[in-house]
C-alpha positions as CSV (number, residue, x, y, z in Angstrom):
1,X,-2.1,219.7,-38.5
2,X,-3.7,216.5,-37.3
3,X,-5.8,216.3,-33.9
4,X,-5.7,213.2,-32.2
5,X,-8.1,212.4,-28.7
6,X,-6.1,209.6,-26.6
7,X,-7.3,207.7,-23.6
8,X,-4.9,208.0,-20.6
9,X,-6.5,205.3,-18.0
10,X,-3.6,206.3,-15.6
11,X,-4.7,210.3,-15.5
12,X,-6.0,210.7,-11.9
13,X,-5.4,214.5,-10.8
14,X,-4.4,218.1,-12.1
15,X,-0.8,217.1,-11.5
16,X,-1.0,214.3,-14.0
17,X,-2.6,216.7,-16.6
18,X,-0.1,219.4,-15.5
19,X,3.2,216.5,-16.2
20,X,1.4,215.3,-19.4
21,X,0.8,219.1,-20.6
22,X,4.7,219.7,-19.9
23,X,6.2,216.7,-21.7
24,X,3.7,217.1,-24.4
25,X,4.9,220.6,-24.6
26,X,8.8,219.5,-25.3
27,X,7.9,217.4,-28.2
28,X,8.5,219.0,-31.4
29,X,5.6,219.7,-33.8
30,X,3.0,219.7,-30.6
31,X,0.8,222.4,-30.8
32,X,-2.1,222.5,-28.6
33,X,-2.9,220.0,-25.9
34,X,-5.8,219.8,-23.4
35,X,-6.2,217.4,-21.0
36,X,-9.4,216.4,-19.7
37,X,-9.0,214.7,-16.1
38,X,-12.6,214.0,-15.9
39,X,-12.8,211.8,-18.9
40,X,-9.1,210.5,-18.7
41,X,-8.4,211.8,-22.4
42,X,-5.5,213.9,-24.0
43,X,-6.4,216.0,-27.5
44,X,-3.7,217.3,-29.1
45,X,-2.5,218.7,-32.4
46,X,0.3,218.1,-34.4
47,X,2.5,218.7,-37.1
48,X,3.1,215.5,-39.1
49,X,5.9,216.5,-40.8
50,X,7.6,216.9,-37.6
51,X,6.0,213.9,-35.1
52,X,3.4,211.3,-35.6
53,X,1.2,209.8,-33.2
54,X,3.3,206.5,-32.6
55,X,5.9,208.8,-31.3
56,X,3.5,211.0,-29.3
57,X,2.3,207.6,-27.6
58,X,6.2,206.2,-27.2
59,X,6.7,210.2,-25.4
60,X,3.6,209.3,-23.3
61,X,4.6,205.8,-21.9
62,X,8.1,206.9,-20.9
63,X,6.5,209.9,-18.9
64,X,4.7,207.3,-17.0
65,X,1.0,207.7,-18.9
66,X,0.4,204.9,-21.1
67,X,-2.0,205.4,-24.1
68,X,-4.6,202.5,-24.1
């Protein structure tokens, strides 16, 4: 397993983390994921032999949240 902290500039509310939590949660080899509104950050774990992070970040732009 890898953890990985992203910056999310665009996270702004509970229903961002609550979208980002629910894509996050389709993507194969994504374990846990915690969103922290506060400091606009996303930590998550995941399998590498199943994703990577460039993928993650590709999920993460399509669902409207942008990595910086």
């Amino acid at each position: 397993m890898i953890t990985v902290t992203l910056t999310i500039p665009e996270i702004s509310c509970d229903a961002c983390a609550n979208s980002i939590q629910r894509v996050l949660a389709k993507t194969g080899g994504v374990s846990e994921v915690d969103v922290n509104v506060n400091k606009k950050q996303v930590t998550l774990d995941y399998d590498e032999s199943e994703t990577n992070e460039q993928v993650i970040r590709d999920i993460l732009t399509e669902a409207g949240f942008p990595p910086a």
